[in-house]
MDAnalysis code that builds the backbone (N, CA, C; Angstrom):
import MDAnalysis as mda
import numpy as np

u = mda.Universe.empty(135, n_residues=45, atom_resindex=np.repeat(np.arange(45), 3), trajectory=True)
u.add_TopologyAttr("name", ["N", "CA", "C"] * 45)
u.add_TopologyAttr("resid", np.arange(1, 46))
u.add_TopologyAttr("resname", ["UNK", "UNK", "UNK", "UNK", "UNK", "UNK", "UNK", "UNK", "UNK", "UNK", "UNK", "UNK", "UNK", "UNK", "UNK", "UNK", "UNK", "UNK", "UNK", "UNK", "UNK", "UNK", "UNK", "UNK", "UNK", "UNK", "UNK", "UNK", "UNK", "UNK", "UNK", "UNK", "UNK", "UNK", "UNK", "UNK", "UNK", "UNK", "UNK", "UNK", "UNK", "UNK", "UNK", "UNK", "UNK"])
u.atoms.positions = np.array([
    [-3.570, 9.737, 10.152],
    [-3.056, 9.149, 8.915],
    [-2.799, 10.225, 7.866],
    [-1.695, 9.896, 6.888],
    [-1.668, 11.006, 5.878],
    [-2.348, 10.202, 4.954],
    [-2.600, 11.131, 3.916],
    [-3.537, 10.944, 2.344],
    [-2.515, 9.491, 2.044],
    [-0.917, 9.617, 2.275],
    [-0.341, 8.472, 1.896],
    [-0.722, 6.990, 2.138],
    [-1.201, 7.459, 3.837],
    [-1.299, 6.069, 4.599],
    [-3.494, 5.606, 4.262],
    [-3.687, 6.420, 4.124],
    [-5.160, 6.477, 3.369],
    [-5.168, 5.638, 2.170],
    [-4.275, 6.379, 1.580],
    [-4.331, 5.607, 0.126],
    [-3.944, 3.606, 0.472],
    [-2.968, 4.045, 0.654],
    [-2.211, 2.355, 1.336],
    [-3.587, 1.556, 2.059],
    [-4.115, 2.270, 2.753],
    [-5.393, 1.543, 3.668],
    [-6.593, 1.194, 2.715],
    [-6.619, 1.816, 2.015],
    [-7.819, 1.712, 0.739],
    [-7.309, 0.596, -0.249],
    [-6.205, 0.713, -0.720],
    [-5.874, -0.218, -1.569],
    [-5.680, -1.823, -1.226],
    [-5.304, -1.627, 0.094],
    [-5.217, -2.814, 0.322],
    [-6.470, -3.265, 1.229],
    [-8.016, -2.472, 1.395],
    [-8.879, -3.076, 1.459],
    [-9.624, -3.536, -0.125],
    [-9.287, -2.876, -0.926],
    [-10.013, -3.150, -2.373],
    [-8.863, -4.399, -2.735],
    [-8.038, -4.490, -2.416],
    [-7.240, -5.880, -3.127],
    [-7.873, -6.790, -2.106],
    [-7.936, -6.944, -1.029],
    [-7.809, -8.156, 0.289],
    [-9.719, -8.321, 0.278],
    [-10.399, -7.504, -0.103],
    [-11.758, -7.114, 0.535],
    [-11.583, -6.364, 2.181],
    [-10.780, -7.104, 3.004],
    [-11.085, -6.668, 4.555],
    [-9.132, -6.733, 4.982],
    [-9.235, -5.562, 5.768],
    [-7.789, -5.773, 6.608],
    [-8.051, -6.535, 7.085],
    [-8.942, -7.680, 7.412],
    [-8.461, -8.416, 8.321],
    [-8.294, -9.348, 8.093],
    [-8.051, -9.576, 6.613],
    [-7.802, -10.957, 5.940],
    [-6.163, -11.477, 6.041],
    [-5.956, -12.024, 6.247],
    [-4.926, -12.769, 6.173],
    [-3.556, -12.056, 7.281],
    [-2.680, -11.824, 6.902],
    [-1.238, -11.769, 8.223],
    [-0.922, -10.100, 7.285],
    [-1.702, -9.633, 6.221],
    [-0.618, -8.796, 5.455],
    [-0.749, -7.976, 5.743],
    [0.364, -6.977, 4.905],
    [0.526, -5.457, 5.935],
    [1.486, -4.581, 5.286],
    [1.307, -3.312, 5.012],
    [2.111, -2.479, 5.100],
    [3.115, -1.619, 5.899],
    [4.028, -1.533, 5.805],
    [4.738, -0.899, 6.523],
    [5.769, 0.262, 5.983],
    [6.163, 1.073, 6.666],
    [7.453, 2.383, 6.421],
    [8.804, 1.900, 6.660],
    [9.355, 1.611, 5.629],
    [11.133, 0.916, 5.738],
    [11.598, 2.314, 6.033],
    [12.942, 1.830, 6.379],
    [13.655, 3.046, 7.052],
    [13.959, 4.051, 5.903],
    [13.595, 3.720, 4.289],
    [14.375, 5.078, 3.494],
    [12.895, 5.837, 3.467],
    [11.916, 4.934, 4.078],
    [10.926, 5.763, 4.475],
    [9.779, 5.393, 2.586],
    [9.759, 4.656, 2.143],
    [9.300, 3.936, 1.076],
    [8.353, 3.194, 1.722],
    [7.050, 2.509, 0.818],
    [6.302, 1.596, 1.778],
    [6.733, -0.001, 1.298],
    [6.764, -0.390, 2.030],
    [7.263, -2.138, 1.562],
    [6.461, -2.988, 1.867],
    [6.095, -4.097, 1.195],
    [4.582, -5.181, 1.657],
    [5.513, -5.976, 2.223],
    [4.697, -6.935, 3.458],
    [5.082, -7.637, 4.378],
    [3.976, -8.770, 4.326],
    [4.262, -10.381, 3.946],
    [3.944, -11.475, 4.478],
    [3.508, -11.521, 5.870],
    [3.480, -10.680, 6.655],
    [3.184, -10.433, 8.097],
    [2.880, -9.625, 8.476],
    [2.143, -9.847, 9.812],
    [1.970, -8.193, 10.223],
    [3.224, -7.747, 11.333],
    [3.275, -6.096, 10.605],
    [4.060, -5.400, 11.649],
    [3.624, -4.475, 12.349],
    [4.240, -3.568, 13.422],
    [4.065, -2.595, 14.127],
    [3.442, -1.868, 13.495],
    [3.834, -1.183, 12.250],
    [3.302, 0.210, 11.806],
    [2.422, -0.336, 10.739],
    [1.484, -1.300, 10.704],
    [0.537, -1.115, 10.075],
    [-0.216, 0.217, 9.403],
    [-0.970, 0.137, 8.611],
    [-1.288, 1.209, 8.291],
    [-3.097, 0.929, 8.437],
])
């Protein structure tokens, strides 16, 4: 993971309490930006 995808993983355990709450998820859009997803995708973080 980079410090980027760290950060992303942290934040969205301090918002959610647990990744494993609910369907949500981060992901890398193609301009390469992170975009939140109602779902889970492949590139979770």
């Amino acid at each position: 993971m980079t410090i980027r995808q760290k950060a992303v993983v942290h934040f969205a355990k301090q918002w959610y309490g647990s990744l494993e709450l609910g369907v949500y998820g981060y992901c890398n859009t193609e301009s390469g930006e992170l975009k939140y997803f109602e779902t889970d995708c492949l590139e979770v973080f």
